[in-house]
C-alpha positions as CSV (number, residue, x, y, z in Angstrom):
1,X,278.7,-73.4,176.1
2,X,280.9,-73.1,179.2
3,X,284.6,-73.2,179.4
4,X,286.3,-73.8,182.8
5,X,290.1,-74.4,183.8
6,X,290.1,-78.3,184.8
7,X,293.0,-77.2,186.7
8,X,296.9,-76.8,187.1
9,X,299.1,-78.2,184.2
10,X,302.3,-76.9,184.4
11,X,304.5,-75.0,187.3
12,X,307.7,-73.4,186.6
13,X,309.9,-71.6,189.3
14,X,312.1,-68.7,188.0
15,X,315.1,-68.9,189.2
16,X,318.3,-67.3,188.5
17,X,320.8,-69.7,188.4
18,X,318.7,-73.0,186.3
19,X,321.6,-75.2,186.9
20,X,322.0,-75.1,190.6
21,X,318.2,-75.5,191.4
22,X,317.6,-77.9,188.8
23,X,320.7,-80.0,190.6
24,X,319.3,-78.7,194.0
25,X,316.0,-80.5,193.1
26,X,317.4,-83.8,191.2
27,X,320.2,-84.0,194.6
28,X,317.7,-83.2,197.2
29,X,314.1,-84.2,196.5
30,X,315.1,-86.9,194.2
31,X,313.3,-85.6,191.1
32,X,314.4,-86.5,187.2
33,X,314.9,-84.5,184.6
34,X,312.3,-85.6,181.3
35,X,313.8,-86.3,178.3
36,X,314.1,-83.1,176.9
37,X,313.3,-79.5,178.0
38,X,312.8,-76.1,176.3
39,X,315.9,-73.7,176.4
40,X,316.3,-72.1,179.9
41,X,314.6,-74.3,181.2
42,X,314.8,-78.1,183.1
43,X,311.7,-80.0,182.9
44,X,311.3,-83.3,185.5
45,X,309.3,-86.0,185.3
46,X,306.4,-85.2,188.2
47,X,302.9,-86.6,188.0
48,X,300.3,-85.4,187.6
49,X,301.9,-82.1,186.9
50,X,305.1,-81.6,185.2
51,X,307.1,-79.4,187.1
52,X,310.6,-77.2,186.2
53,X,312.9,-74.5,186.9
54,X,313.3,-71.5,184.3
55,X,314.6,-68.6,183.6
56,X,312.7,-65.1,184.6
57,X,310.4,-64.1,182.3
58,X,311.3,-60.9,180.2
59,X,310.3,-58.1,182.6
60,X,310.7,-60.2,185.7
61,X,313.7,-59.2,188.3
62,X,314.4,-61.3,190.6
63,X,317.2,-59.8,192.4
64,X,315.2,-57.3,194.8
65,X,314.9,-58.2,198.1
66,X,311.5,-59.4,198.4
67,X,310.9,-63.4,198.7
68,X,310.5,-65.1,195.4
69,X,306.9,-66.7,195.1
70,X,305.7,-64.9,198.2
71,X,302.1,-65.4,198.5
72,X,302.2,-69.2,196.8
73,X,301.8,-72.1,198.3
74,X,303.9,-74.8,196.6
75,X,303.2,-78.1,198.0
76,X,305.1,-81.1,197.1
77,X,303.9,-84.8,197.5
78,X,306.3,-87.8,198.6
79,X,305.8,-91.0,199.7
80,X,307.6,-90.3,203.0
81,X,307.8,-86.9,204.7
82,X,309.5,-87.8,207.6
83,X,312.4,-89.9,205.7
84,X,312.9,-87.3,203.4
85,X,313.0,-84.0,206.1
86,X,315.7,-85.9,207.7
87,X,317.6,-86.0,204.1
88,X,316.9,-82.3,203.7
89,X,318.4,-81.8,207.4
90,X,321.6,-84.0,206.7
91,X,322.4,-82.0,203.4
92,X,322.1,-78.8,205.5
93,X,319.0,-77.4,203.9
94,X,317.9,-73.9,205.0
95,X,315.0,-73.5,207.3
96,X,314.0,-77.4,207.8
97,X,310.6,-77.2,209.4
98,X,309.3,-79.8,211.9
99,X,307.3,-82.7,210.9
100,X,303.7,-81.8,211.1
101,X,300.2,-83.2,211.0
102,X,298.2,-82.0,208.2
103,X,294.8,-82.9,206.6
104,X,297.4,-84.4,203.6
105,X,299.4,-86.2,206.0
106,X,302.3,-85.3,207.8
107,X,304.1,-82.4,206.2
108,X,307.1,-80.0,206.8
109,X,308.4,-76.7,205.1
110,X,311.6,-75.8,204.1
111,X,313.3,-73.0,202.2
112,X,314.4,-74.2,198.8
113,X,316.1,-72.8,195.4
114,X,316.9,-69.2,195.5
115,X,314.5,-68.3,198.9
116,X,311.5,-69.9,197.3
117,X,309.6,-71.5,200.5
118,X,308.4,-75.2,199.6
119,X,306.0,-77.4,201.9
120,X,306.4,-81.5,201.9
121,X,303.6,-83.8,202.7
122,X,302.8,-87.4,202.5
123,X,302.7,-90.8,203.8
């Protein structure tokens, strides 16, 4: 019998400070926190993956100088790219991207949490 990975089922981005990206991404991109999370951690509500913000890993250092997540491509989904770039741009979020075409819609990247670069697409 074959065993195969249906696909991705969690993400977590280590972060040092939990509580400012877990506000950044509740004040910002609108997401809530699930009911309960494991310690370290914040857990929100995102479908069909659950997505949260953690603390490193035991042997991970995150204080070099090199980009956190640099060679990932962490795309987010929202019913409205354009509507919610221009939200990014009025809280003064670093590196705002343009609104772009894409085969997913129109999308835009921006620098999020702690360096980590995030893209935006949808409707």
């Amino acid at each position: 019998m074959s065993v195969s990975v249906e696909g991705p089922d969690f993400i977590a981005l280590q972060v040092r400070d939990v509580p400012a990206a877990a506000a950044f991404f509740e004040e910002r991109l609108g997401l809530r926190r699930a009911p309960a999370s494991p310690p370290g951690a914040v857990v929100f509500t995102t479908s069909p993956v659950p997505f949260a913000v953690r603390e490193p890993l035991p042997g991970v250092d995150l204080t070099g100088d090199a980009r956190p997540g640099l060679g990932v491509a962490l795309w987010l989904r929202t019913p409205d790219a354009g509507a919610l770039r221009e939200r990014l741009v009025a809280a003064d979020t670093a590196d705002v991207g343009p609104l772009q075409d894409s085969p997913f819609g129109p999308m835009f990247t921006f620098t999020g949490p702690e360096g980590y670069r995030l893209t935006v697409h949808g409707g």
